[in-house]
C-alpha positions as CSV (number, residue, x, y, z in Angstrom):
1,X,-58.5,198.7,40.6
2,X,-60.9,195.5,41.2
3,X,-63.4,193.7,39.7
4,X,-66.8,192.9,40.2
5,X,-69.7,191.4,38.5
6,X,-71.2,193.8,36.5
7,X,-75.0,192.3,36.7
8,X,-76.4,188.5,37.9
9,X,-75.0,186.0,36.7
10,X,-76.0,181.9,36.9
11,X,-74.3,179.1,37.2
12,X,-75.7,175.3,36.5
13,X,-74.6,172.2,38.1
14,X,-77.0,169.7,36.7
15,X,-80.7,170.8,37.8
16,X,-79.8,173.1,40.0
17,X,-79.0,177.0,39.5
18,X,-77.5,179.2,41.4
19,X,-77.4,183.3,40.9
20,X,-74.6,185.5,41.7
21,X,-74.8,188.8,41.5
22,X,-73.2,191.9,42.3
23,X,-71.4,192.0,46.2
24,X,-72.1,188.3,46.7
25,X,-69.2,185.8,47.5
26,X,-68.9,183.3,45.3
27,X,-67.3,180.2,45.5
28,X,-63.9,179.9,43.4
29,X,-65.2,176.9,41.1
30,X,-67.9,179.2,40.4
31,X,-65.7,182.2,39.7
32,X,-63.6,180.2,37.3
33,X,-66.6,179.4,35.4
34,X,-67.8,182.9,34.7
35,X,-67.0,184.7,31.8
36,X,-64.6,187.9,31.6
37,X,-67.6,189.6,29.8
38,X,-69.6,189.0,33.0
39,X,-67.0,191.5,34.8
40,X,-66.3,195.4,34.8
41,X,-63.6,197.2,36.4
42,X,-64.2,198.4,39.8
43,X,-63.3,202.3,40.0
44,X,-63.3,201.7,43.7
45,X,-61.1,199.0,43.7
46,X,-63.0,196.9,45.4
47,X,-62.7,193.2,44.2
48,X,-66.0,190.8,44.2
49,X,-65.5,188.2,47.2
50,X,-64.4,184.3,45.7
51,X,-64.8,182.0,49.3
52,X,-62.3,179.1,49.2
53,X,-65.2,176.9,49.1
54,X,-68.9,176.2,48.2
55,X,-69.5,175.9,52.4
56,X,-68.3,179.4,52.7
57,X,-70.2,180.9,50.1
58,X,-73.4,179.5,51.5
59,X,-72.6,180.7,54.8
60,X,-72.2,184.6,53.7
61,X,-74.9,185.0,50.9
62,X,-76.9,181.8,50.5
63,X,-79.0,182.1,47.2
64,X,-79.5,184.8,45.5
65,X,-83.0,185.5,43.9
66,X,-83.0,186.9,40.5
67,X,-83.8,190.4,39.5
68,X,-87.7,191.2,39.4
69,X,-87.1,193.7,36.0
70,X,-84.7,193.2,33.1
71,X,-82.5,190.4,31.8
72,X,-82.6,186.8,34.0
73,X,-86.2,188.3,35.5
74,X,-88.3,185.5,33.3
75,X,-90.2,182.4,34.8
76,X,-87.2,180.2,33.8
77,X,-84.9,182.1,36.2
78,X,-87.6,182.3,38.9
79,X,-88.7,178.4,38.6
80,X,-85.1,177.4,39.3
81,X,-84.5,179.9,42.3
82,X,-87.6,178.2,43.8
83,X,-86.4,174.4,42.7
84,X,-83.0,175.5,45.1
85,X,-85.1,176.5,47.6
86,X,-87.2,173.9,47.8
87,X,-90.1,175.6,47.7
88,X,-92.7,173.4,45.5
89,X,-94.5,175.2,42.6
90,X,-96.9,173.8,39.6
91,X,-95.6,173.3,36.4
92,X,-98.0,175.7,35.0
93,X,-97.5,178.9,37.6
94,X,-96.4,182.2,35.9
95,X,-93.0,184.2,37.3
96,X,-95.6,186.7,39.6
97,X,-97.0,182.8,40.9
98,X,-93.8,181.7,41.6
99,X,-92.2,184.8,43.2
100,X,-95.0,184.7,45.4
101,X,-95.0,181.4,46.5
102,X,-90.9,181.9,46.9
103,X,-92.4,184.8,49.8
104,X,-94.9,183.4,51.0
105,X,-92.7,180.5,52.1
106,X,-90.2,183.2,54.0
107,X,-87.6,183.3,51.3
108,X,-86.3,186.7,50.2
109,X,-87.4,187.9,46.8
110,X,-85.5,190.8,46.4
């Protein structure tokens, strides 16, 4: 039996977050830094993907925009996906502004 994540998760290192979620590989600083709670068992036995490094992380999955519905969905979560992405916002845009600024500029919002 494996492990996975059981919903998305982020991780901070200094102004910038990133969001792991369920299936992504994440990089095995990152791993170490997230909670057991953030876990469930894997009936399939499939075990979430750790990369070796930060490189190879980026190379399979790249960042991962929060959920649109439900816990990590507010403006917070959404302000920083766009901050990694570069993708400039104003200070006073609401999650819908953001999300669509985050598509408009090609980046995947779901």
């Amino acid at each position: 039996m494996g492990r996975r994540l059981a919903g998305y998760v982020p991780i901070h290192e200094g102004t910038v977050t990133v969001w792991y979620g369920p299936g992504d590989t994440i990089p095995a600083k990152h791993a170490a830094l997230i909670g057991d709670h953030a876990w469930i068992d894997d009936d399939e036995g499939g075990d979430q993907q750790v990369a070796d490094s930060a490189e190879e992380a980026a190379g399979n999955s790249g960042p991962i925009p929060p959920p649109q519905g439900g816990p990590g969905s507010g403006k917070d979560a959404w302000a920083a996906y766009a901050a990694n992405l570069d993708v400039q916002v104003p200070d006073d845009a609401g999650r819908d502004d953001i999300i669509a600024a985050i598509r408009d500029a090609g980046h995947p919002v779901e």
